[in-house]
C-alpha positions in Angstrom: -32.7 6.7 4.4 -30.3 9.3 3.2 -27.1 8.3 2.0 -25.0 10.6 4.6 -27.0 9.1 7.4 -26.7 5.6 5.9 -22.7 6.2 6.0 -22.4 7.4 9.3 -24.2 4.9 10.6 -22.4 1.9 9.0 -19.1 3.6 9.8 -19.6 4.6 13.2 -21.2 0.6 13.9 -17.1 -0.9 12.3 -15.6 1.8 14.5 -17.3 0.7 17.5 -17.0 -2.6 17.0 -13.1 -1.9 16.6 -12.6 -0.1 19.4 -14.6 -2.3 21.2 -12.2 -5.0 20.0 -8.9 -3.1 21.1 -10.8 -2.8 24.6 -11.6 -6.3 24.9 -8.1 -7.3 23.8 -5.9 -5.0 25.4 -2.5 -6.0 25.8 -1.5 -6.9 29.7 2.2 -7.2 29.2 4.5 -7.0 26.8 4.9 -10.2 25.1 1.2 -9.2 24.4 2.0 -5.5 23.1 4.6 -7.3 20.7 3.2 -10.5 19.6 0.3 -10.7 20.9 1.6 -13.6 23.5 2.5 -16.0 20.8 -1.6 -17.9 21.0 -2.7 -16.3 17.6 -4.0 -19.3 15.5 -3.0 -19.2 12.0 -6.3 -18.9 10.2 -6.7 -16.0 12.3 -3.2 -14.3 12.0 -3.6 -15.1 8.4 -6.7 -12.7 7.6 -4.7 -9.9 10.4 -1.7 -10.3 8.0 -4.0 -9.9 5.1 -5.7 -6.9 6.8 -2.2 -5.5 8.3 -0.5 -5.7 4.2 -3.6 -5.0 2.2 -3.7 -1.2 2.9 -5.0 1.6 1.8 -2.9 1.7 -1.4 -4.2 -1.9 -2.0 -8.1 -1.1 -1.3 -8.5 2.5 -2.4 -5.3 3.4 -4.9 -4.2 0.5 -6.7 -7.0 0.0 -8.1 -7.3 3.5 -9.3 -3.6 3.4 -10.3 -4.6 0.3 -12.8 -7.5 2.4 -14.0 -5.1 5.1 -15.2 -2.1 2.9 -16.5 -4.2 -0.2 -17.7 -2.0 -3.3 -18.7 0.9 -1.1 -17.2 -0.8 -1.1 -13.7 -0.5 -5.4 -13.3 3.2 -4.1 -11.7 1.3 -3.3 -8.5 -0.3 -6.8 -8.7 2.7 -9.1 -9.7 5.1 -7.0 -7.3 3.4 -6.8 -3.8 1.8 -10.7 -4.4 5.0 -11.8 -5.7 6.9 -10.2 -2.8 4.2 -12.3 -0.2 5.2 -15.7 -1.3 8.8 -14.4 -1.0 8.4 -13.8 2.1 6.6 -16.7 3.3 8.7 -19.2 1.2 12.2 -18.0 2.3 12.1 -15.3 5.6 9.2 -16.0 7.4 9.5 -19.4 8.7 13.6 -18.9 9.8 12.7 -15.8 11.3 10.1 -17.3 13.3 12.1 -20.1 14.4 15.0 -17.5 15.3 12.4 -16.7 17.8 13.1 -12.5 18.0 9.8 -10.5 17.3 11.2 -7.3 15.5 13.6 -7.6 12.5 16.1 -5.4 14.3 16.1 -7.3 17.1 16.9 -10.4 14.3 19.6 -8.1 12.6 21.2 -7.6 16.2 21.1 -10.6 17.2 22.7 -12.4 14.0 25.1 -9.5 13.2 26.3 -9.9 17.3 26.2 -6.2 16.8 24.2 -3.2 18.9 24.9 -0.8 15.9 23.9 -3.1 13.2 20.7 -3.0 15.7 20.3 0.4 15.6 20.8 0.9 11.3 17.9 -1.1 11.0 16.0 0.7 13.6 17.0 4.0 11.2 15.7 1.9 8.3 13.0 0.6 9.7 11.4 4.0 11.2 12.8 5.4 7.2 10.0 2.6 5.8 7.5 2.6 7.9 7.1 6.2 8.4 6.7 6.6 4.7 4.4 4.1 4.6 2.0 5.6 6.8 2.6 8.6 4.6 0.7 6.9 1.9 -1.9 5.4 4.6 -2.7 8.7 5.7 -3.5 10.3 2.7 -5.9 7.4 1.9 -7.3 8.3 5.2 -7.5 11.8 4.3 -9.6 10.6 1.0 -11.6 8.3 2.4 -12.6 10.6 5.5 -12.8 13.7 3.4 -15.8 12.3 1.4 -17.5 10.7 4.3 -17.5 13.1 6.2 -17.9 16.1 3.7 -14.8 17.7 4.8 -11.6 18.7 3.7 -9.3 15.8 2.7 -6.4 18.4 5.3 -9.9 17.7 8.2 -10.1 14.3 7.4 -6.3 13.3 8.4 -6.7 14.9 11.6 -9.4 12.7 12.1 -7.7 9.5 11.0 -4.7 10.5 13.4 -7.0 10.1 16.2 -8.6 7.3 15.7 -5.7 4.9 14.6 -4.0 6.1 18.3 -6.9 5.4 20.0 -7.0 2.2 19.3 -3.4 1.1 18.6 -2.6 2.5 21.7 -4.9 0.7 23.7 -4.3 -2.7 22.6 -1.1 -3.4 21.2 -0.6 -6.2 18.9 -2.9 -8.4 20.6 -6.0 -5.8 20.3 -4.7 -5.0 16.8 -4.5 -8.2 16.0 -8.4 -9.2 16.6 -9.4 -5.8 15.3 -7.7 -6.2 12.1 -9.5 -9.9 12.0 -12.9 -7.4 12.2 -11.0 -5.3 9.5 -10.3 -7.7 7.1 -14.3 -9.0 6.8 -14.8 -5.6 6.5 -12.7 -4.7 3.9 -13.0 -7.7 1.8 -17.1 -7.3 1.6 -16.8 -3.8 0.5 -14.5 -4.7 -2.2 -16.3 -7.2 -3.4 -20.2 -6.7 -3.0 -19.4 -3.8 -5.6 -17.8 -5.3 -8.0 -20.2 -8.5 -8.4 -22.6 -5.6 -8.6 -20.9 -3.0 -11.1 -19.6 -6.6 -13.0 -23.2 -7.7 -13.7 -24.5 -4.0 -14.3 -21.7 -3.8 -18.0 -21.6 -7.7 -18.2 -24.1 -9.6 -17.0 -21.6 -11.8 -14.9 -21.7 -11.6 -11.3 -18.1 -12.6 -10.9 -15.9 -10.2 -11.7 -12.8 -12.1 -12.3 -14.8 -13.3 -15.3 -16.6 -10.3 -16.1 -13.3 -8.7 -16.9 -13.4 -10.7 -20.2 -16.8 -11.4 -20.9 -18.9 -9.2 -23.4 -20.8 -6.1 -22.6 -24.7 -6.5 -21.9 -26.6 -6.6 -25.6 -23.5 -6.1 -27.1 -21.4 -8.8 -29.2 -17.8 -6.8 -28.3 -16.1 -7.8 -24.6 -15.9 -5.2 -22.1 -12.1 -4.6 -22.9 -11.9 -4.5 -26.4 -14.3 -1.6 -26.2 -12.4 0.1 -23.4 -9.4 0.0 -25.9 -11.1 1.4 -28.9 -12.9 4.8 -26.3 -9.9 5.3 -24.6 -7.9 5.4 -27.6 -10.2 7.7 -29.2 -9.7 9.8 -26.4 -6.1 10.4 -26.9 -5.1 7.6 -24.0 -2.8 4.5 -24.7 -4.4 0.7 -25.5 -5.9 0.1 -21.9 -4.5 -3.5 -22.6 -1.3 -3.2 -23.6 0.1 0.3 -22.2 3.4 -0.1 -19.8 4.6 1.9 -17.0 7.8 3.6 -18.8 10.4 1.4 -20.5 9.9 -2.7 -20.1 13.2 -1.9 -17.7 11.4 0.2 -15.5 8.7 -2.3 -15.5 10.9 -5.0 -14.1 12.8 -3.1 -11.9 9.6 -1.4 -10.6 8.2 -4.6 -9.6 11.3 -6.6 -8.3 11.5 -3.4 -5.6 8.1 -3.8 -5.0 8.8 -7.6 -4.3 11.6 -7.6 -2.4 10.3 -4.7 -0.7 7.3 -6.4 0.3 9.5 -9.5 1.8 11.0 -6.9 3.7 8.3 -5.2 5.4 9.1 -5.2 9.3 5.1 -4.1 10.1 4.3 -7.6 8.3 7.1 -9.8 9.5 6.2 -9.5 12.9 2.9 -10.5 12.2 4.8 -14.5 12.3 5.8 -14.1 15.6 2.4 -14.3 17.1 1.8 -17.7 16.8 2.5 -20.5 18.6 5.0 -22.8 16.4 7.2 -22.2 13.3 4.7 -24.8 11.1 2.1 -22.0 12.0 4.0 -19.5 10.3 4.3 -21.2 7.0 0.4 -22.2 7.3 -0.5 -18.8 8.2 1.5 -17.3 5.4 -0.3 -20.1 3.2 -3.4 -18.6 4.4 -3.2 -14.9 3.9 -2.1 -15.5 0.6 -6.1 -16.6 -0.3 -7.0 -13.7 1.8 -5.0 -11.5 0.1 -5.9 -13.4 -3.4 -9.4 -12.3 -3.2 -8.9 -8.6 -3.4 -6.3 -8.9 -5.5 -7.9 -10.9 -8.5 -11.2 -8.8 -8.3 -8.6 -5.4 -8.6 -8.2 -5.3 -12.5 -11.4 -5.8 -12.9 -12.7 -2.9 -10.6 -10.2 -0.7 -12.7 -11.3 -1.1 -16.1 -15.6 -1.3 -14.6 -14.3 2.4 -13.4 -12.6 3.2 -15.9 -15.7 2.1 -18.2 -18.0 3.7 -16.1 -16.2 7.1 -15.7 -16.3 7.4 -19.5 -19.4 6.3 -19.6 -20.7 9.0 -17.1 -18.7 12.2 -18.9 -19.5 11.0 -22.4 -23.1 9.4 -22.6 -23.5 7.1 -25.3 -20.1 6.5 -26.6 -19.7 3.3 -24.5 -22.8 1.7 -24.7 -23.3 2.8 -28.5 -20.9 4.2 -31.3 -21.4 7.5 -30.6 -19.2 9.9 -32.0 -17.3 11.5 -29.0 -15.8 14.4 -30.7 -19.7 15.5 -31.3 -20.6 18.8 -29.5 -23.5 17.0 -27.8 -21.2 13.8 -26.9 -20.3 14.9 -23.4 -22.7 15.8 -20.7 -23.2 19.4 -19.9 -21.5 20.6 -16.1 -24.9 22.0 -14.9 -26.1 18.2 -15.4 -23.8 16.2 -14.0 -24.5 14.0 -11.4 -24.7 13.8 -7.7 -21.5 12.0 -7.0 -19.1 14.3 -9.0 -20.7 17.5 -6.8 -20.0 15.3 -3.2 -16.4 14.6 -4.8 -16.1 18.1 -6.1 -16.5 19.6 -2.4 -13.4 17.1 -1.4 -11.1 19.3 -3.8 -10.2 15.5 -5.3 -12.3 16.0 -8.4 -11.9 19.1 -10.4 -13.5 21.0 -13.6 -12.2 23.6 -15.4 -14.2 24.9 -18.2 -11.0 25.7 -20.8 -12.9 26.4 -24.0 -16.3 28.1 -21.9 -19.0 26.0 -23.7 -20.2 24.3 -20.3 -19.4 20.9 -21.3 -17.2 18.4 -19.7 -14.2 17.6 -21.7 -12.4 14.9 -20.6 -9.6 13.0 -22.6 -5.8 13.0 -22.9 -4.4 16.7 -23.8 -1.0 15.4 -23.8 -0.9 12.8 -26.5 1.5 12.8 -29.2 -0.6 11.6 -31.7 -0.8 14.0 -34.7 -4.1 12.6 -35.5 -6.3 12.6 -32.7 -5.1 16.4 -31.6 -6.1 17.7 -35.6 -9.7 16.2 -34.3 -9.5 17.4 -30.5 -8.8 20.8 -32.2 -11.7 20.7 -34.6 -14.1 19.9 -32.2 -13.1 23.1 -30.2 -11.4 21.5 -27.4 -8.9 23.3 -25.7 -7.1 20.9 -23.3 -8.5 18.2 -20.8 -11.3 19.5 -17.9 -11.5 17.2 -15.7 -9.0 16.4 -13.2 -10.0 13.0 -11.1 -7.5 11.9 -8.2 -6.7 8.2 -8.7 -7.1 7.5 -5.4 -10.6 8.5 -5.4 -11.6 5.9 -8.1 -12.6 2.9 -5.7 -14.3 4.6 -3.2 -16.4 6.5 -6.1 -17.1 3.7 -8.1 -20.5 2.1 -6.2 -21.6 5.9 -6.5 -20.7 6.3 -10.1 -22.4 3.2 -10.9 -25.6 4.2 -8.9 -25.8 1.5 -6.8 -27.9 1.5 -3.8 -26.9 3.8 -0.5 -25.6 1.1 1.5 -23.3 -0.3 -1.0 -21.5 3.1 -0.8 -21.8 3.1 2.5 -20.0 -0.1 2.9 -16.9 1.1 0.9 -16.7 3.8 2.9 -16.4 1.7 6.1 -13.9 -0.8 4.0 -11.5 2.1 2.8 -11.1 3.2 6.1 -10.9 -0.5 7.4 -7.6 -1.2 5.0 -5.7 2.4 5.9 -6.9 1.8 9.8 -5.4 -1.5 9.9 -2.2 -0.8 7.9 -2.0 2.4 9.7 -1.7 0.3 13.1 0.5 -2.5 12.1 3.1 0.2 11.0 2.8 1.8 14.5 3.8 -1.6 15.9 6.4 -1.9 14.0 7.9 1.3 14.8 6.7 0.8 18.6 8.9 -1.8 19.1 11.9 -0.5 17.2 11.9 2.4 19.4 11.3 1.2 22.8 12.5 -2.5 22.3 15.1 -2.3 19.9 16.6 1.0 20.7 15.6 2.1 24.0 15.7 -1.6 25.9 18.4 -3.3 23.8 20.6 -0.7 23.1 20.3 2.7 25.7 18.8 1.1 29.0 18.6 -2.2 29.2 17.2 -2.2 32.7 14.3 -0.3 31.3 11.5 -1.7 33.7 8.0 -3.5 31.4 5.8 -0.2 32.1 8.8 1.7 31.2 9.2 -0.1 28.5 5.6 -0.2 27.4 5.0 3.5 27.9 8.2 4.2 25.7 6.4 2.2 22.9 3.1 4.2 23.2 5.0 7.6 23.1 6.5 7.0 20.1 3.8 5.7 18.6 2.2 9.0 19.3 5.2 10.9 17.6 5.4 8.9 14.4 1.6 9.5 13.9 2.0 13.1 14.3 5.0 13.3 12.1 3.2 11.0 8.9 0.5 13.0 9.5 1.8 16.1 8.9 3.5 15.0 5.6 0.4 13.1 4.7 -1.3 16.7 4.5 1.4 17.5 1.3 1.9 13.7 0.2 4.9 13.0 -3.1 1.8 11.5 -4.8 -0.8 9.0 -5.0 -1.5 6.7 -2.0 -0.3 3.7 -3.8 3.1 5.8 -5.2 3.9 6.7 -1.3 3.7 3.4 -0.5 5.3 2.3 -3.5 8.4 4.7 -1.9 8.6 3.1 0.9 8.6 -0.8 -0.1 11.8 0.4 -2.4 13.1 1.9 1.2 12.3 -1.7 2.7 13.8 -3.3 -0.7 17.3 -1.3 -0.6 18.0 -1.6 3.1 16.3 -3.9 5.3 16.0 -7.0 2.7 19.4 -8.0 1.8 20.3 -8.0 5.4 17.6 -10.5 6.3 18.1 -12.4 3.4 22.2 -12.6 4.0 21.7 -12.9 8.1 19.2 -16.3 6.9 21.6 -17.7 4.3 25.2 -16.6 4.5 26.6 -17.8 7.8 30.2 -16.1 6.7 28.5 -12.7 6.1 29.8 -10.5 8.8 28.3 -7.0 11.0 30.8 -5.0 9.2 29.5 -6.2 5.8 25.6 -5.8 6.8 25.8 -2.2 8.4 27.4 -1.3 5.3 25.4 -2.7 2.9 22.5 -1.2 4.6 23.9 2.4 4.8 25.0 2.0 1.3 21.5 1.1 0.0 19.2 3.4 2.1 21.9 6.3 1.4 21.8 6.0 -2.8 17.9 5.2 -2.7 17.3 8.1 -0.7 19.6 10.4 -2.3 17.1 9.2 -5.8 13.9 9.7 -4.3 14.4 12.9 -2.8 15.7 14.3 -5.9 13.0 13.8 -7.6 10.3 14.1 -4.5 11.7 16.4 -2.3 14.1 16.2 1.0 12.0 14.5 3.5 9.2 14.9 1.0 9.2 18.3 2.0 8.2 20.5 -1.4 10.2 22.8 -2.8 13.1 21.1 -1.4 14.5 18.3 -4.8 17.2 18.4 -6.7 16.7 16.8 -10.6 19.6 19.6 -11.9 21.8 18.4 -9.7 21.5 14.3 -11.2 20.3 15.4 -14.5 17.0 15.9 -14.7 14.0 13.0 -14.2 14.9 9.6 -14.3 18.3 9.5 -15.4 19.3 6.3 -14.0 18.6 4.8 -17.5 14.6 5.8 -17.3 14.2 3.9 -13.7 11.9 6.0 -11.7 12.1 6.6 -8.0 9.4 4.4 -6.9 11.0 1.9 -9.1 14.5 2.6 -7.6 14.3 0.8 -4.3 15.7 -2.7 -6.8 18.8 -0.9 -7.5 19.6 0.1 -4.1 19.4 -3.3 -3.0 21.9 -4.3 -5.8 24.0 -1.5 -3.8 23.4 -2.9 -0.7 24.7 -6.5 -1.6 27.4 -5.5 -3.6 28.6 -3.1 -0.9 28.3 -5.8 1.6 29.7 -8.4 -0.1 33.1 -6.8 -0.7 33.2 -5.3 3.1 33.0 -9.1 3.9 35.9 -9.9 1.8 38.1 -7.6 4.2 36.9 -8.2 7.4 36.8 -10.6 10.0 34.1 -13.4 9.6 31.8 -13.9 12.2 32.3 -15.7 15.3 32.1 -19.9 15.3 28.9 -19.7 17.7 27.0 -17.1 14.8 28.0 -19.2 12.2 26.6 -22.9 13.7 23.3 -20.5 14.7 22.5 -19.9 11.4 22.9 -23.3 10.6 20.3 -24.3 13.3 18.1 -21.8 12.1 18.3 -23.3 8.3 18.0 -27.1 9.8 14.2 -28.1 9.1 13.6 -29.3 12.3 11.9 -27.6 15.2 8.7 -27.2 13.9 7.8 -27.2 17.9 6.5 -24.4 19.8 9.7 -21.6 19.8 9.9 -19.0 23.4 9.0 -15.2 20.6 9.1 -13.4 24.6 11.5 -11.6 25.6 
C-alpha cells in the first residue's frame, strides 16, 4: 500500500474514533463541560493529564529542539518534568480540596476579590492563547506533510477539527478522547524509536541505546555524534548549553514554575472524585508522562545521527572524510522524504557554491580552523535549512522504516497538538463564561447561557491562535516555552501565595500579578514582536538582544515571577490583611485531612 494512502487511512481511523469519543461523551450540563462531573478515576485522568500537557512541543519539537542544542536541550526535559512534580507535590492537591474548578475562580475566591478574578482571567487567556500559538503551528507541520499541503492549509484544517470536537464534548468528551490520544501518541513515539534505536545500536530500548555502541563499531553512538558534529563546525553534542549557565537555570526554573502554573492542566484535578485522587492521579501521569520523556534525548541524537548520516554518506558509519567533494550526496539523489518535506516549505536547499551537492554544516562557527577547511573544500555557507520541528515526524521516514510506522507518527503528532489544543480551549472556556461572564458580569446567567458563552469563546480564541499560528515567534516548543514564562510570571506566585500565606492580601496579589505579566511582556515583545505581530519589537529601545544579563525571553518568565512576589509582598506590607474568615480557610485548606469526596460543582 502506498504510503499516502497508508496515512490517511490510519489518521482518518484516530480521528473517528475521537470524534466518536467526544459524541459518546458529550457533556449534559455544566459540571460536565468543566470537570467532567467529578467521576474521572485517576488512572484515567492521569494518562488525559498526560495527553492534555504532553503537546505538540513535547511530541513533535522538543525533540527536535534537543537535536539542534544537544546537552543544552536537557532544559526542556528538567524544566516541564520538574514543573509536574511541583505541581502535584504542592498546588494540586489544596487546590482540589478548595474545591473551585478554574484557577481564577480559586484566585477570586481566596483573594475575596472579583477583580483579582478578573487579572487572572487576563493572564490566563495571556497563557493559554500563546500556548495554542505553539500547538497550532505543530498542527500546521504535522498536517502540512500529511496532507501535502501548505503548513498556512494545514492550520486551517487543525482549527476545525480541534472545535469540532472540543465543542461537542466539553471536558468530559475531552477527557475520554484524550485517554484515546494518549495511547496514540505514546505508541507513535515509541514504536520508532525501539526501531531507529536497534537500526544504529542494536538495542531495542532506546533509553539504553542512547549510550550503547554503534552496530560493528567499537565507538558509542554519542561519542561519534561529538566527533561529526564537531567536524562540521557545530558545538560538542554532549556538552553544548543554551547561552550562559544563567540563562540555563533561569530558562528552566520559568519553565518549572510555569508548568505548576498551567490553568489548562490544573483543572485537569478537579475531575475526580476525592482530593487522594488528585495526588494519585498526579502520581500517575508522571509515569505517563516519564515514558516520552526518557525515550526524547534519545530520538534527538538517532535524528540527529541519521540526518548526518543521510546528507553525508559514509562519514558516520565510517571515517570518511567529510570535507571530500564526493562526501555529501548530490541534490538530484536525494531521497524521497526530503522531496515530500521540501513541498511543506519546512525543509529547504539552496545551492550557494552551484556544484549540486548538499552542504550541510555550521556557517556560523567561530572556529578559525574549521572555516580555513570549509573554505578549501569550496564551500560557501550552509544549504540546507531543516525546521526543528520537523525532526520527529521525519525521523521514521529518514530512517526508512516501513509505511505504517510513518503513518503512525503522523496520527501521534497530531494526537499531542489535538489534545493540548483542547485542554487550552477549556481552560479559556471557563475563564470566559465562568469566571468572567457568570462570576463577575451576570451572575444570573442561566446553564445554556452559560454553556453557549463557553463554546463562543472557544470559537474566538481558536480563530485568534490560529491566525498568529500562521506567522509563529518561533519553533513550536519556543512558543510554548513563551507562554509557560507568561504562566511562571503571573499566575504562579498567586497560587502559590493564596495556598501558603494566609496574611497575603487582594491588594498584594493583583499587583503582583500585573507587575509580573506587565515586565515579562514588555521583554518578550521586544524581542518577538507586540502581540507577536512582526515588524512590530523594540530591542533599541532596551538595548539590543538579551540585555537582562544574557537571559533570553523564553527564559524570562523566572524573573517576572521574582517581580511578581517582590511586588506583592511589599503591597502587603501596606495594606490591610485579609479578613479573619480568609485566613482560617486557608488554614483548612493546608490541614491534611479531608481526603473525602469534595462538592468541584458549582
Amino acid at each position: 500500500m502506498e504510503l499516502q494512502t497508508t496515512i490517511y487511512i490510519v489518521v482518518g481511523l484516530s480521528f473517528a474514533l475521537y470524534i466518536g469519543i467526544a459524541i459518546w461523551a458529550r457533556a449534559g450540563s455544566t459540571s460536565e463541560f468543566y470537570a467532567a462531573g467529578g467521576s474521572v478515576h485517576p488512572v484515567t485522568n492521569g494518562m488525559a493529564t498526560a495527553a492534555d500537557w504532553m503537546s505538540a512541543a513535547s511530541f513533535i519539537s522538543m525533540a527536535g529542539l534537543i537535536s539542534n542544542m544537544g546537552y543544552g536541550g536537557g532544559l526542556f526535559l528538567m524544566g516541564w518534568t520538574g514543573g509536574y512534580v511541583l505541581l502535584a507535590m504542592l498546588l494540586a492537591p489544596y487546590l482540589r480540596k478548595f474545591g473551585k474548578f478554574t484557577v481564577p475562580q480559586f484566585i477570586g475566591d481566596r483573594f475575596y476579590s472579583k477583580s483579582a478574578s478578573t487579572v487572572a482571567v487576563i493572564c490566563l487567556l495571556t497563557a493559554s492563547i500563546t500556548y495554542i500559538i505553539g500547538q497550532m503551528t505543530g498542527v500546521g507541520v504535522a498536517f502540512s506533510r500529511f496532507l501535502g499541503v501548505s503548513s498556512e492549509t494545514g492550520i486551517y484544517v487543525g482549527m476545525g477539527i480541534v472545535f469540532a470536537y472540543a465543542v461537542f464534548g466539553g471536558m468530559k468528551g475531552i477527557t475520554y478522547t484524550q485517554v484515546a490520544q494518549y495511547i496514540v501518541l505514546i505508541l507513535a513515539y515509541t514504536i520508532p524509536a525501539i526501531f531507529i534505536s536497534l537500526q544504529l545500536t542494536g538495542n531495542p530500548i532506546p533509553q539504553l541505546g542512547l549510550g550503547s555502541n554503534l552496530v560493528g563499531h567499537d565507538v558509542s553512538l554519542l561519542t561519534k555524534l561529538d566527533s561529526v558534529v564537531t567536524d562540521l563546525g557545530f558545538g560538542k553534542y554532549t556538552t553544548t548549553t543554551a547561552g550562559s549557565t544563567l540563562n540555563m537555570f533561569v530558562y528552566t526554573m520559568s519553565l518549572m514554575i510555569g508548568t505548576a502554573g498551567l490553568p489548562h492542566v490544573i483543572m485537569r484535578f478537579f475531575t475526580v472524585p476525592k482530593v487522594k485522587d488528585a495526588r494519585s492521579s498526579a502520581g500517575w501521569a508522571l509515569v505517563f508522562i516519564a515514558i516520552l520523556y526518557t525515550t526524547a534525548p534519545a530520538v534527538a541524537a538517532m535524528a540527529k545521527t541519521n540526518l548526518i548520516r543521510t546528507v553525508t554518506p559514509g562519514v558516520v558509519m565510517t571515517d570518511a572524510d567529510p570535507y571530500k567533494a564526493d562526501s555529501q550526496i548530490e541534490y538530484e539523489k536525494r531521497p524521497d522524504w526530503m522531496k515530500r518535506w521540501e513541498a511543506t516549505g519546512l525543509l529547504k536547499f539552496a545551492d550557494k557554491n552551484g556544484d549540486g551537492r548538499i552542504q550541510y554544516y555550521n556557517d556560523k562557527s567561530t572556529d578559525d580552523a574549521f572555516k580555513a577547511k570549509a573554505e578549501a573544500a569550496g564551500w560557501k555557507g550552509n544549504e540546507l535549512d531543516v525546521n526543528a520541528d520537523i525532526i520527529v515526524l521525519a525521523n521514521p521516514e529518514i530512517a526508512l522504516l516501513p509505511n505504517w510506522v510513518i503513518a503512525l507518527v503522523a496520527a501521534g503528532g497530531l494526537a499531542a497538538a489535538l489534545s493540548t489544543a483542547a485542554g487550552l480551549l477549556m481552560a479559556i472556556s471557563a475563564a470566559v463564561s465562568h469566571d468572567l461572564i457568570k462570576g463577575v458580569f451576570n451572575p444570573n446567567i442561566s446553564e445554556k447561557g452559560e454553556l453557549m458563552a463557553g463554546k463562543i469563546s472557544m470559537a474566538v480564541a481558536i480563530v485568534i491562535a490560529g491566525w498568529l499560528g500562521l506567522n509563529p515567534p518561533g519553533f513550536a516548543a519556543g512558543t510554548v516555552a513563551l507562554a509557560f514564562g507568561i504562566a511562571a510570571s503571573s499566575l504562579f506566585p498567586a497560587i502559590m501565595m493564596g495556598i501558603f500565606s494566609k496574611k497575603m492580601n487582594k491588594e498584594g496579589a493583583m499587583a503582583g500579578m500585573l507587575a509580573g505579566l506587565a515586565i515579562t511582556l514588555f521583554y518578550v515583545f521586544a524581542h518577538k514582536g507586540i502581540f507577536f505581530i512582526k515588524g512590530t519589537d523594540y530591542l533599541d529601545l532596551i538595548g539590543g538582544a538579551n540585555p537582562f544579563f544574557g537571559i533570553t525571553p523564553e527564559a524570562f518568565g523566572a524573573v517576572g515571577a521574582l517581580v511578581n512576589f517582590i511586588v506583592a509582598f511589599l503591597v502587603d506590607k501596606v495594606t490591610k490583611e485579609p479578613p479573619e474568615h480568609i485566613q482560617h480557610m486557608v488554614e483548612a485548606v493546608r490541614i491534611p485531612r479531608g481526603s473525602k469526596a469534595v462538592d468541584g460543582a458549582h
